[in-house]
KENU-576276 format. One record per atom (N, C-alpha, C): residue in one letter; y, x, z. Coordinates in steps of 0.02 Angstrom, whole numbers, plus 50000, padded with zeros to 5 digits. Last residue first. Layout:
REM residues N
AYXZ;...
END
This chain:
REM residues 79
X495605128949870;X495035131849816;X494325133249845;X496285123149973;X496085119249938;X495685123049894;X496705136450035;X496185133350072;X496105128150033;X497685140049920;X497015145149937;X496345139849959;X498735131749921;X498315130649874;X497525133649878;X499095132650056;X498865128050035;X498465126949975;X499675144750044;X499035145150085;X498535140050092;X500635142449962;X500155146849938;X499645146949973;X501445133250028;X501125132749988;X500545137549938;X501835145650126;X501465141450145;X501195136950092;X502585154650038;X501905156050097;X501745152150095;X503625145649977;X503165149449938;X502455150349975;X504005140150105;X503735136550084;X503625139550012;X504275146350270;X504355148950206;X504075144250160;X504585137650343;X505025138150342;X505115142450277;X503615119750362;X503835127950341;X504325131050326;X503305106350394;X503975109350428;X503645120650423;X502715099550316;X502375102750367;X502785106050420;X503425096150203;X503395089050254;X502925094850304;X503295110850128;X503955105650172;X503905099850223;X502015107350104;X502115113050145;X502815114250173;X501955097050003;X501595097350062;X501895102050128;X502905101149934;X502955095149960;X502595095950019;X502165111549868;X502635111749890;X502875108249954;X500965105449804;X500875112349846;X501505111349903;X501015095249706;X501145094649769;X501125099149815;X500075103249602;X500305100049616;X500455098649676;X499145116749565;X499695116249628;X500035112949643;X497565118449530;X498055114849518;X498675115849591;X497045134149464;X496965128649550;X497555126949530;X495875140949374;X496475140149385;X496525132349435;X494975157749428;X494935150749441;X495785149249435;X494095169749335;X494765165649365;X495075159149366;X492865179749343;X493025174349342;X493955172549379;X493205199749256;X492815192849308;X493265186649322;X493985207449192;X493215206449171;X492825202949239;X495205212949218;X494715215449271;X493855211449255;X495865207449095;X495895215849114;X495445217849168;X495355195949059;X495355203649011;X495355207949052;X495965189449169;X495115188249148;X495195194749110;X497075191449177;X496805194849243;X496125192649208;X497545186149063;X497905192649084;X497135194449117;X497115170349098;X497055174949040;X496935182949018;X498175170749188;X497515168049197;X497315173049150;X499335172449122;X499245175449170;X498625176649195;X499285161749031;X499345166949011;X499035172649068;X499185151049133;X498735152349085;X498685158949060;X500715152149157;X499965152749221;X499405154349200;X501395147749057;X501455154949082;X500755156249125;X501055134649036;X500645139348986;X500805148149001;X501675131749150;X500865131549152;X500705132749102;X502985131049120;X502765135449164;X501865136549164;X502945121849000;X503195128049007;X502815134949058;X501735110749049;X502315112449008;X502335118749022;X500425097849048;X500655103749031;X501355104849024;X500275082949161;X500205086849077;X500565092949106;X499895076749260;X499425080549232;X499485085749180;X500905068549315;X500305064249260;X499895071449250;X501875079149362;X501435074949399;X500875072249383;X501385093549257;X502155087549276;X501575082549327;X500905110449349;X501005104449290;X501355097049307;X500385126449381;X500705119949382;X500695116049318;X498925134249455;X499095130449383;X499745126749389;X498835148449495;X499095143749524;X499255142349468;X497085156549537;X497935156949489;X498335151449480;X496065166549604;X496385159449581;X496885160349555;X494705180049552;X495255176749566;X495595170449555;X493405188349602;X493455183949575;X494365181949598;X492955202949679;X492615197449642;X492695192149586;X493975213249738;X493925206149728;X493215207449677;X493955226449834;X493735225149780;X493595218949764;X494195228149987;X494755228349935;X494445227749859;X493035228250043;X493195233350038;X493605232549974;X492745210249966;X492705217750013;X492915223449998;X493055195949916;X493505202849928;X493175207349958;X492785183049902;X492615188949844;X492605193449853;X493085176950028;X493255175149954;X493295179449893;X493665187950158;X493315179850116;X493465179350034;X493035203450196;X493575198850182;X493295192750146;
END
């Protein structure tokens, strides 16, 4: 499997950063962190946090119908 994974044993994980357009921080992206955070302690390897600005947008003007999926696949192939 790509990206760390074999035989169901990751390597390494991303974690979807959000934040306000300019960059800054709020609410939800000190949850992501946390989360980030979470998965560094508990499985003791790297976690990449991947900005998700525009994830969305993108994966609407693409004509998706799921646009969680599909911004998620967007953020993947951008990491």
């Amino acid at each position: 499997m790509p990206n760390g994974c074999a035989n169901g044993n990751p390597t390494r994980w991303w974690s979807a950063c959000p934040s306000t357009r300019d960059g800054a921080s709020h609410e939800n992206t000190e949850r992501a962190r946390k989360f980030a955070r979470q998965l560094r302690s508990r499985f003791k390897q790297p976690v990449y946090e991947v900005d998700e600005r525009y994830s969305t947008t993108e994966a609407l003007a693409s004509g998706a119908r799921d646009a969680d999926a599909a911004s998620a696949c967007i953020i993947w192939n951008s990491s």
